[in-house]
N, C-alpha and C positions, 0 to 999 in steps of 0.2 A: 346498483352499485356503479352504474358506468357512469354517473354525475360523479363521483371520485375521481375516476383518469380524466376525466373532461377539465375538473377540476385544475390538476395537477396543471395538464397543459395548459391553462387557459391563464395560470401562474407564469408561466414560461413564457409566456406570450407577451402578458402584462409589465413584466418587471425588467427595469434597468440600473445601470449602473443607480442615479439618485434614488432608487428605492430602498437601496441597502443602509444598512447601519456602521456605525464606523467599527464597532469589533469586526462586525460580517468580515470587513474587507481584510482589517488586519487579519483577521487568521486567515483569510486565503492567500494573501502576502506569503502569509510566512509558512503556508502549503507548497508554495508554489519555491518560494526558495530553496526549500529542501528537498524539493521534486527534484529542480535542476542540480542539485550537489550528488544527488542518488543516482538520475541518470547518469552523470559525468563519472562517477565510482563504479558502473555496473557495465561503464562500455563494450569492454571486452569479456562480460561474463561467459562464463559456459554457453559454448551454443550458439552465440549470440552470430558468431561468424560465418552459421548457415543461415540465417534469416536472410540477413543482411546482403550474401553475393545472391540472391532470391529477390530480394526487393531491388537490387542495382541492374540486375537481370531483365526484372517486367518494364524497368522506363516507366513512359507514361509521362506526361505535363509535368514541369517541374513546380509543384504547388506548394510544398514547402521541407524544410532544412530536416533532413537526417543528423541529430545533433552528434555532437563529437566527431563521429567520421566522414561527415562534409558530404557534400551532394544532395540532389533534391529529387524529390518524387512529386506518384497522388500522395493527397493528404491523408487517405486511410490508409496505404501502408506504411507514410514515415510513422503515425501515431501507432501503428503496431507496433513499431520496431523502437520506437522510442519508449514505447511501455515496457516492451523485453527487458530493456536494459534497466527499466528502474526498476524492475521485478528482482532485478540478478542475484540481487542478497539480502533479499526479504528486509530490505531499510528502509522501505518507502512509510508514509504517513498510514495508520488504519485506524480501527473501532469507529462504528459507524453510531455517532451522538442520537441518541434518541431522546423523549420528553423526560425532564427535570433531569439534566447531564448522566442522565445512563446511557449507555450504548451497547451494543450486541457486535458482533465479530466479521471484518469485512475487510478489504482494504480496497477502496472506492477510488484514492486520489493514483493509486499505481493507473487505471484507466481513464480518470478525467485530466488530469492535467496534462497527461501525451494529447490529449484530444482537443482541450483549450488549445494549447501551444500551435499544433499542428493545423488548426482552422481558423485560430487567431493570424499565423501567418499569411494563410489561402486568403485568407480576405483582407487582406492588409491592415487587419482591425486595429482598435485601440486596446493601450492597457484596461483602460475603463472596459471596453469593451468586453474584453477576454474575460475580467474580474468577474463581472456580470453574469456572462456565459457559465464560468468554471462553476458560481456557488448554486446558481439555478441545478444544472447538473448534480451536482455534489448532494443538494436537498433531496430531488429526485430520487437520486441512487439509495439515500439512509433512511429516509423516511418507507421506502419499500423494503430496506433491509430490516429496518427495526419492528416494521408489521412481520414479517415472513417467520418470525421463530427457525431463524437457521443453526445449525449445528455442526461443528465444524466433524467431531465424529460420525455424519449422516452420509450422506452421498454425493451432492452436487458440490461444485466448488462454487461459493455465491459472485466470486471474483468474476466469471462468465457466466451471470445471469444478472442481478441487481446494475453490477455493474455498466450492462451493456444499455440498460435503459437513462442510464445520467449520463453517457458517452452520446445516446441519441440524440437526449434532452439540449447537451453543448453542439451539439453538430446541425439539431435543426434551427438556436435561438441562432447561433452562425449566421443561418444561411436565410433568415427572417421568416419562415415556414407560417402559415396561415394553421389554425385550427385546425381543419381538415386536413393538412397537409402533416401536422404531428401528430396525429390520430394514425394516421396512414403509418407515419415512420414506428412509429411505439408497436404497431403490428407485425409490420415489418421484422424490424427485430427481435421480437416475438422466436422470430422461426431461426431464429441464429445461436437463439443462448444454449449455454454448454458446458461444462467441464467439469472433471472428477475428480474426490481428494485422494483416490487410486493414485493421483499423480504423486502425493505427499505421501500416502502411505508406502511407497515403493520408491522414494525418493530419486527421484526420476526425475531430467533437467525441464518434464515440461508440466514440472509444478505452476511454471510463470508464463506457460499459453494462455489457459484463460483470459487472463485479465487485459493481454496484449489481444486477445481476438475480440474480446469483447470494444475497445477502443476503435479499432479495423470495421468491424459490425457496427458500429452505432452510427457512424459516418456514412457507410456506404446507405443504413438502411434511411436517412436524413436525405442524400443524394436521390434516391433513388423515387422518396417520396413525394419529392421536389420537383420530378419528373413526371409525376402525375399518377403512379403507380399504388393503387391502393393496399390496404391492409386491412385486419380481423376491426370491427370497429372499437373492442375492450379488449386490450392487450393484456388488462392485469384483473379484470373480472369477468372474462369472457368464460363460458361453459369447460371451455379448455384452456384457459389462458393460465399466465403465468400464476397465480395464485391456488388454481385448482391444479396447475402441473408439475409445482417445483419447488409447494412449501406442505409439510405436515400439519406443523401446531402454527399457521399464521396467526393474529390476531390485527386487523385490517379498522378497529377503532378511529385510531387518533392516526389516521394515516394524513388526514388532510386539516389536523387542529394545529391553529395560528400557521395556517398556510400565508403565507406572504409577507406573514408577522416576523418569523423565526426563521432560520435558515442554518440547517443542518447539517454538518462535514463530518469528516476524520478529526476523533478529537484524540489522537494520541501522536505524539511526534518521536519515531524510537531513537532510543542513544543507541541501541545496538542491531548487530546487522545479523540477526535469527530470528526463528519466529517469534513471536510475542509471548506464546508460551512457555520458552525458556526464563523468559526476561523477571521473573519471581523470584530464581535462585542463584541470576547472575547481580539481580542486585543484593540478595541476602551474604553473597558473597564478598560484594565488594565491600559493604560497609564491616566487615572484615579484615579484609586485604590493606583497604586504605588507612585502617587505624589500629593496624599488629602486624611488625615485621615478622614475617614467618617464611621461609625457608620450607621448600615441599621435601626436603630430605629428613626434618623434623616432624614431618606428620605422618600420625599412626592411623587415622582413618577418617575420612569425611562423609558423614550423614547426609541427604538432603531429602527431607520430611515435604510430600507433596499429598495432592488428595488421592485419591483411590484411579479418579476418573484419567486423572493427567498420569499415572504411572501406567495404566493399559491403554493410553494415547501413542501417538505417533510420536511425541517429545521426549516420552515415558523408556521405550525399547534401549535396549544395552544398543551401543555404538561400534556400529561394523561398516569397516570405509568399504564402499560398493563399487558402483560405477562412475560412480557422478560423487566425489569426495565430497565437496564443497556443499552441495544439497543434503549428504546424510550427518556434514556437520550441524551447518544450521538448524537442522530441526533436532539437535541430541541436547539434552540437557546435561548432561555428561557431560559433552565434550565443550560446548559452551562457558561451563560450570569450572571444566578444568583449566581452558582458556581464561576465565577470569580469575583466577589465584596465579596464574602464571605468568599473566602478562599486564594483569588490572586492568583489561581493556579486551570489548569482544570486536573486532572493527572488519572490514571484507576483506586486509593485509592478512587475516588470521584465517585464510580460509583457502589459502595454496594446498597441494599438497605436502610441500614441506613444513608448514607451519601447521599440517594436521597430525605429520606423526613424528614429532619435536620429541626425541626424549622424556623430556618435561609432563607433557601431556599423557603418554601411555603409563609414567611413573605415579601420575595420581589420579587418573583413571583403575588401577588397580587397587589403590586405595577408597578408594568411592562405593555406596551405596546408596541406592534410591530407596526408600521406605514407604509406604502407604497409609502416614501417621494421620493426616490431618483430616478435619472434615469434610464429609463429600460434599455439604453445602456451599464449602469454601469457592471463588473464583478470581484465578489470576495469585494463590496465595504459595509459599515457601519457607520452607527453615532450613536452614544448614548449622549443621556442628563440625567444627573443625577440632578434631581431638589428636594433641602433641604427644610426642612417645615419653616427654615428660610427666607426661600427667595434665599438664596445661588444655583446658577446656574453651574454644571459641564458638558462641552462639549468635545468631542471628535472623530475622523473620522479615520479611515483605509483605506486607497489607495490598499496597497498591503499588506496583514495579513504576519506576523513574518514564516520563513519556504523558500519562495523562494531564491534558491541560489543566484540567476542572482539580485535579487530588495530587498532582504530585509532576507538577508539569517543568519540562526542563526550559531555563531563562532563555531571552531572546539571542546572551550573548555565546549559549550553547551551542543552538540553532547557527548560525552564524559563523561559530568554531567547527560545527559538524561540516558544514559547506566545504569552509576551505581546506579541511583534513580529506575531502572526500575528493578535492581537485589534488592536490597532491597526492595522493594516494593511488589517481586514474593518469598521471602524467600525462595529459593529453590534450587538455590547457592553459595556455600561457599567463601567469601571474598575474600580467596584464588585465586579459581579455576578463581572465575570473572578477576581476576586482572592479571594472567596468562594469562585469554582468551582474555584480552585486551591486551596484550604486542603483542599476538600472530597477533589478528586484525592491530594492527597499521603500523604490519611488512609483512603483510601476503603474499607478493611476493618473502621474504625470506624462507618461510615455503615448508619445501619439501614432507608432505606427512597429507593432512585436517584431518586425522583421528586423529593427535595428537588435532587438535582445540575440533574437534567433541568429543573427548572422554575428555572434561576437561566440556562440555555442560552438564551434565545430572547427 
């Protein structure tokens, strides 16, 4: 099986910008556009204030821009801390596209495009260039998630494992790594992956370490490869490697089918800022909301019919504000659920403390039940009943929630609306510079040196 990882990287090796196809690029365009509206929205999330005097603390070469709050580091800790912040409120890009537009549960672009960005600038690359980098990475990451049979009920968080190997992947084609030398980093990082859904299940603000250390790890272990320093020579079929350590039901097939052909991302772009698993009955909701004035002091109780699997899940649990408010929002179906009849919008503004216990929300939150109607086979699905103390009946059902490109994907001019809703929202750049940094994203295979993007960020 090591002619498979030999494979992968010898992909990674191969491929540049003219190898791609023009969808490839556009959707990493428009990953990458929304990366940067998410960072920009997630600046100041929870937590994010001790990283941050921690990475301003170690110094170190200034390789590239800490976006939003200005100043420069190494490049794997701004790409940490730059992941943090797109982590913040679970908005960033996920579902990892597998063969014939299925995908399996990931979110890969919160770790590669901190990682693009941040090595894009160290080396004073091209757009092209970065482009290149990010989807190479991005394939990496999905095509090992889509073999792994991950489960998000299981144990590991894949955010810090999958993901640290296409953060390598973009850190070694960076730094132009030989064969041997991504063999070495792919081992390397081997010995870094990590993280629990203990952190979601306990809603806890370091739901969004993973995926930030895993960006941090893939660089360093690129760096370090690069230095001569070896690794396991099969990091993902080696007797202990990642496949025999960190996956149950893998399925490791079609891991390397239409390798160089096809190129694999996050095919879902969310409208809303929880996890994905909420996003069934906050859209069952809204088409609701948005076509029946209703008034929450007129409603006698609201249903919302999910599977068996998603009611004894982490989304599933009655809603109790803990420590970390904003983190036991986003994963409540509940409270997301009641956020969209109340406000027709679930957005990171809705996720203070004061907008989590609004009157509004505890008033039909009391009215609310989750039921365990629907079929276990079901995935990603939803019903809500909204029933008036008149007697008035409102129904509705979600096949496939708003966000997938392939089934139900939101316009370019959504994307685009999400952005700048997400710079105003983070007050923290100027009208201007947004509107610059958007001309720059839309064209960004014309751009000959990221450091102009990067220095209009912060």
């Amino acid at each position: 099986m090591i002619s498979y990882t030999e494979d992968l990287i010898a992909n990674i090796i191969a491929t540049n910008f003219d190898s791609l196809d023009k969808e490839t690029v556009e959707r990493a365009k428009w990953r990458i556009l929304d990366s940067v509206g998410v960072i920009i929205a997630g600046a100041n999330g929870v937590g994010n204030d001790a990283l941050l005097k921690l990475v301003k603390k170690w110094g170190g070469p200034e390789e590239s821009t800490i976006l939003v709050h200005g100043g420069k580091a190494l490049a794997q800790n701004v790409a940490m801390m730059n992941s943090l912040m797109m982590r913040s409120f679970d908005f960033e890009a996920i579902e990892a596209e597998g063969e014939n537009k299925t995908s399996s549960p990931a979110h890969i672009s919160g770790s590669t495009v901190p990682t693009a960005l941040a090595m894009a600038e160290k080396q004073a690359a091209s757009g092209k260039d970065m482009i290149a980098a990010l989807v190479l990475g991005d394939d990496v990451a999905c095509r090992i998630a889509a073999a792994s049979g991950f489960d998000v009920y299981g144990g590991w968080d894949n955010t810090g494992t999958v993901n640290a190997f296409g953060a390598t992947a973009i850190a070694g084609k960076m730094l132009n790594l030989n064969q041997r030398q991504m063999r070495d980093a792919f081992g390397i990082v081997l010995n870094q992956l990590g993280g629990t859904m203990e952190n979601v299940n306990d809603k806890a603000m370091t739901f969004k370490l993973p995926i930030a250390l895993a960006a941090r790890n893939g660089i360093f272990a690129a760096e370090l490869a690069q230095q001569g320093f070896h690794g396991p020579k099969d990091a993902l079929f080696g007797n202990k490697g990642y496949f025999a350590q960190y996956t149950k039901n893998a399925d490791t097939r079609n891991l390397t089918r239409d390798l160089g052909k096809k190129f694999f991302a996050d095919c879902v772009i969310k409208p809303y800022a929880s996890c994905r698993a909420t996003h069934p009955s906050i859209d069952a909701v809204m088409k609701i909301v948005t076509s029946q004035e209703i008034s929450i002091d007129d409603i006698e109780k609201i249903i919302i019919h999910v599977t068996p699997r998603t009611l004894k899940g982490f989304v599933g649990q009655p809603f109790v504000i803990g420590e970390t408010p904003q983190v036991d929002a986003a994963f409540s179906i509940r409270y997301t659920a009641a956020c969209a009849i109340l406000r027709k919008s679930v957005r990171p503004e809705h996720f203070t403390l004061e907008a989590i216990t609004n009157p509004g929300v505890n008033t039909l939150l009391d009215k609310m039940e989750l039921v365990d109607t629907l079929p276990p086979d079901e995935y990603q699905t939803a019903e809500v009943d909204i029933i008036m103390k008149d007697g008035e009946k409102y129904h509705a059902r979600t096949d496939v929630p708003k966000g997938d490109i392939f089934k139900n994907p939101m316009t370019q001019e959504e994307i685009i609306s999400k952005y700048k809703l997400n710079v105003a929202y983070s007050k923290t750049i100027s009208e201007q510079k947004a509107e610059e940094a958007l001309r720059m994203l839309l064209s960004l295979e014309e751009l000959d040196d990221i450091r102009k993007l990067t220095g209009l960020l912060c």
